[in-house]
N, C-alpha and C positions, 0 to 999 in steps of 0.2 A: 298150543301155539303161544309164543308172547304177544303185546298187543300189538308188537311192530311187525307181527309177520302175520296179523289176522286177515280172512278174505272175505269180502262183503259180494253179494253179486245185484247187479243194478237191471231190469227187466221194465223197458218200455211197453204201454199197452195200451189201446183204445179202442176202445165199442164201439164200432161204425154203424150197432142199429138201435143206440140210444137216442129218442126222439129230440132231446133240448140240444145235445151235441150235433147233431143232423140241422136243426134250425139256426145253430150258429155256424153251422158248415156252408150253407146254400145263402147266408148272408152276407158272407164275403168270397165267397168261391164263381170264379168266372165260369164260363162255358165248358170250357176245356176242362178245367180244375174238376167240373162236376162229372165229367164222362170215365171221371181215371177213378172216383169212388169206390165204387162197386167192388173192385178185386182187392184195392189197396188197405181197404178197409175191413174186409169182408169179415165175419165174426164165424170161427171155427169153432166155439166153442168147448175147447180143451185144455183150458189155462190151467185148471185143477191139475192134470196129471204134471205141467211141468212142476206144480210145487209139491206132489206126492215124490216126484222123482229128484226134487233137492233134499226132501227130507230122508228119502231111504238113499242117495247115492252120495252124497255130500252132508251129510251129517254134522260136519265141521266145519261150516258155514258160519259165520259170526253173525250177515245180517242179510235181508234179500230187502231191496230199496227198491218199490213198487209204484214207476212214476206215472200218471196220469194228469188228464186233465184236471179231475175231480170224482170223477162217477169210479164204483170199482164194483168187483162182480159180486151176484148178492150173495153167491158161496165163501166169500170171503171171509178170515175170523181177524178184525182189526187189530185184539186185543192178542196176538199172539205175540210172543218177545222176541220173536224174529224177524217181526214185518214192520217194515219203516214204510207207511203209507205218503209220497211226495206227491204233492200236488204241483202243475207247472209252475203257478203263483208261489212258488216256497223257496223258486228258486232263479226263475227265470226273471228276465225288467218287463213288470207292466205293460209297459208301453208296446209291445210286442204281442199283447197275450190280445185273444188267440191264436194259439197255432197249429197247423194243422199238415206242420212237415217235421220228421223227424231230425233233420238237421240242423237246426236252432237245440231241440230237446238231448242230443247228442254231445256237441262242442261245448255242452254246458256242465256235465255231468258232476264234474270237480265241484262245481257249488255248492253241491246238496250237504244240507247239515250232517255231519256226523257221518260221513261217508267213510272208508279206509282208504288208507295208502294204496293201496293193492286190492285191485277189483277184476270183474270179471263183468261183460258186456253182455246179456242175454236180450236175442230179439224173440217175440212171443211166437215165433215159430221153430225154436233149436229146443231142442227136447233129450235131457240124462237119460240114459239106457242102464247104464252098468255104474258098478260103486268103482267110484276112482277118490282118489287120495289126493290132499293138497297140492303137491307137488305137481299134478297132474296139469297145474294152468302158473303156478310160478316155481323157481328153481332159484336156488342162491337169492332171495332178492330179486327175482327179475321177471318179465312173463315172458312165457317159454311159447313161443312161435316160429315161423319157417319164412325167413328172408330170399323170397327166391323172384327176379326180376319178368317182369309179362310185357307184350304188347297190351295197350289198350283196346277193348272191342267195344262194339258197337251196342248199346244196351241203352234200357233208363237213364242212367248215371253216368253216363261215356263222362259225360262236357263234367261233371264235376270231381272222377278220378282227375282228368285232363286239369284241374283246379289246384288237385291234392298234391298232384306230380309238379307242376309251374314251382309252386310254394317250396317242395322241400328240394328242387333243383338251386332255387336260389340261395340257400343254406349248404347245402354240402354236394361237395366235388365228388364225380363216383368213384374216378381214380384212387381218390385219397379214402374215399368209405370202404373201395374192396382191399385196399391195403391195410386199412386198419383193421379191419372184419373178417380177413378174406376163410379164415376156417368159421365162421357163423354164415358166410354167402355160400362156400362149396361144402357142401356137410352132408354126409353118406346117409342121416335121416330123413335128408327130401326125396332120395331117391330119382326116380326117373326127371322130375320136377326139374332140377340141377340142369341138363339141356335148354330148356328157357333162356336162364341166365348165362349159359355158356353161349350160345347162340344172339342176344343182344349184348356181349361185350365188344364191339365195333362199333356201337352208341356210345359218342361221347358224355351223355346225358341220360339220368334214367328217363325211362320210356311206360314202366307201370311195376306194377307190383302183383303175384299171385295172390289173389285175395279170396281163402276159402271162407263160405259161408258159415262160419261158424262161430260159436261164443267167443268173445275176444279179451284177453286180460289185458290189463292196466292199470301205469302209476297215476298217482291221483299228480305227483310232481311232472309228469309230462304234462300235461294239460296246460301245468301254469306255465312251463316252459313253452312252450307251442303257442299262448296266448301272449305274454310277453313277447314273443319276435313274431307276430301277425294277427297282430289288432284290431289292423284295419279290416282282411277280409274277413275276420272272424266274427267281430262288432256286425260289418253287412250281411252276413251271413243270418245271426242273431235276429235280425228284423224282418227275416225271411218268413210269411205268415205261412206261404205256400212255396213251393220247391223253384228253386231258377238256377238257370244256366251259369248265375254268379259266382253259386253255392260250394264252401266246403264242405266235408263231411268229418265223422270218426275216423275212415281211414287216412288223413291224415297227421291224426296223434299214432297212427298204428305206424304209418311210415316211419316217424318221427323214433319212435322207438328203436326198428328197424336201421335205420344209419346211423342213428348214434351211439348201435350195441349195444342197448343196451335189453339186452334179451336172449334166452335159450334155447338153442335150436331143439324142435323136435319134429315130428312127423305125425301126421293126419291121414296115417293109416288108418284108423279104429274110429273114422269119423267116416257118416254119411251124408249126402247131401242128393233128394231128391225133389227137380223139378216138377210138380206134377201139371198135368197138359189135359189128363183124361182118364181109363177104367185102371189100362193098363198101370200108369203110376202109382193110382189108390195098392194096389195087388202088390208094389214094390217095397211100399210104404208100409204094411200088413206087414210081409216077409221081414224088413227090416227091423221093425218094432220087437217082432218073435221070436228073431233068430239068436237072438243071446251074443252077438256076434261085434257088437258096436255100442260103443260108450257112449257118441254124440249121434243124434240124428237130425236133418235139418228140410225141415216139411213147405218147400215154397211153392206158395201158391200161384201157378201161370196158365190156372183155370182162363179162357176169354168169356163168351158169352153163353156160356153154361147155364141150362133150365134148369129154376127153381130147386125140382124137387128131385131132379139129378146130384147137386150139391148137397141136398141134405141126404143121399143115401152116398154120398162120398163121406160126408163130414159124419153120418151115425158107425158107417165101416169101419174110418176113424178109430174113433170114442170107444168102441164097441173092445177094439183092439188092445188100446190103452188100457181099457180097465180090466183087460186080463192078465196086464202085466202089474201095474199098478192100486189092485182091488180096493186098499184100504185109504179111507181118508186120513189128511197127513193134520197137524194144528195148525196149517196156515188156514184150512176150512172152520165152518162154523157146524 
């Protein structure tokens, strides 16, 4: 690759059972703030296998930018040439720090030193299966995603897609986005998807976006663009220590991409994405991992009040599974 077409991929991450990070949690964290801990935090312990599965499935990785608070896992090998250890403080204003929602840590990402043009969004629960090829997340220049319109549902994050959609309505007309777009909106790689969008074109106005849960690419120049013409909610956003209803997020750089075309359509076919709730999901989660079947996988955690030592025989099934796909330590370990 030249250097202008290199891919960095950037991997948020936090240890929810780090004791110093815990006493700065419950220092500023209200009532509410502290009951959402538990899941949002939880520590799976399986960060090893996504970096065994960058080094055996992407191998052509220029750099993996490993943002944290400060604390990193003790498997960790700092001194690998691949590993850009970012601390919040490296990138984020001060005045902000600490924080303890990823949406300040998100809308930031463009900061980080030495980042590339051209990245890829890993949350510490979307996990390589298979060797895929650069191309596999940008094409010409561009990142290659699926422009398909949604109603907004009901969820954690309603109010701040609801945030994402305000913002990029008042920038572009849809009329004028499907007409400029219109074979990137109706594209025979969304497949079935493609009804959504056919089905809210009587909305004057977009209404949401399908937004799979999966690693997301991106220009490092969206960012600044996106920040330049929304400052304001993005600056309030920033000082957001914990999550509000104010908030935007990443997906509105994804939007941003999305109408401005600047992106290639593909399909997420060969992508999974399981909720898990209980045994039966663990057992989906196994099959997935084994089946040879799937490139991306995406392991969400929507355990509720699950005993102890139920979760650690979810999270060892896990692990367990992992390391029969992934056996051997990669250099991002020590």
């Amino acid at each position: 690759m030249s250097v202008d077409n290199e891919i960095d991929f950037v991997v948020l991450w936090v240890n929810g059972d780090d004791p110093e990070w815990l006493a700065q949690y419950d220092l500023y964290a209200a009532s509410e703030e502290r009951g959402k801990l538990k899941r949002r935090y939880r520590n799976w312990d399986n960060l090893q296998y996504m970096f065994r599965a960058f080094e055996k499935c992407s191998p052509w990785v220029r750099k993996v930018h490993f943002v944290t608070c400060g604390h990193i896992p003790d498997w960790l090998n700092p001194e690998c040439e691949k590993l850009n250890i970012v601390k919040h403080s490296d990138y984020l204003d001060p005045e902000h720090l600490p924080v303890f929602s990823s949406h300040p840590i998100e809308i930031n990402l463009h900061r980080i030193v030495g980042l590339a043009e051209q990245f890829v969004y890993f949350n510490d629960d979307t996990f390589l299966l298979k060797p895929i090829p650069e191309k596999y997340f940008f094409e010409n220049d561009m990142p290659r995603d699926m422009c398909v319109f949604n109603a907004i549902f009901l969820d954690s994050i309603s109010h701040v897609r609801l945030n994402d959609i305000e913002a990029v309505n008042k920038r572009f007309p849809k009329r004028d986005v499907i007409k400029k777009n219109f074979f990137k909106i109706f594209n025979l790689k969304y497949g079935l998807h493609q009804l959504r969008t056919l089905f809210l074109l009587p909305w004057p106005q977009m209404t949401g976006f399908y937004d799979p849960h999966q690693p997301q690419p991106f220009l490092k120049k969206t960012f600044e663009e996106v920040w330049s013409c929304n400052n304001d909610i993005l600056t309030k956003t920033s000082a957001s220590r914990f999550r509000s209803r104010e908030d935007v997020n990443q997906y509105l750089f994804r939007y941003w991409q999305l109408l401005e075309g600047k992106f290639s359509p593909r399909s997420f076919s060969d992508t999974k994405g399981i909720p898990v709730h209980g045994s039966k999901d663990i057992d989906a989660v196994v099959e997935a991992i084994l089946a040879n079947k799937y490139s991306m996988l995406c392991i969400n955690d929507e355990l509720e009040d699950v005993e102890s030592n139920l979760f650690d025989t979810y999270k060892e099934t896990i692990n367990q599974t992992f390391d029969t796909v992934f056996p051997d330590k990669s250099s991002f370990e020590l």
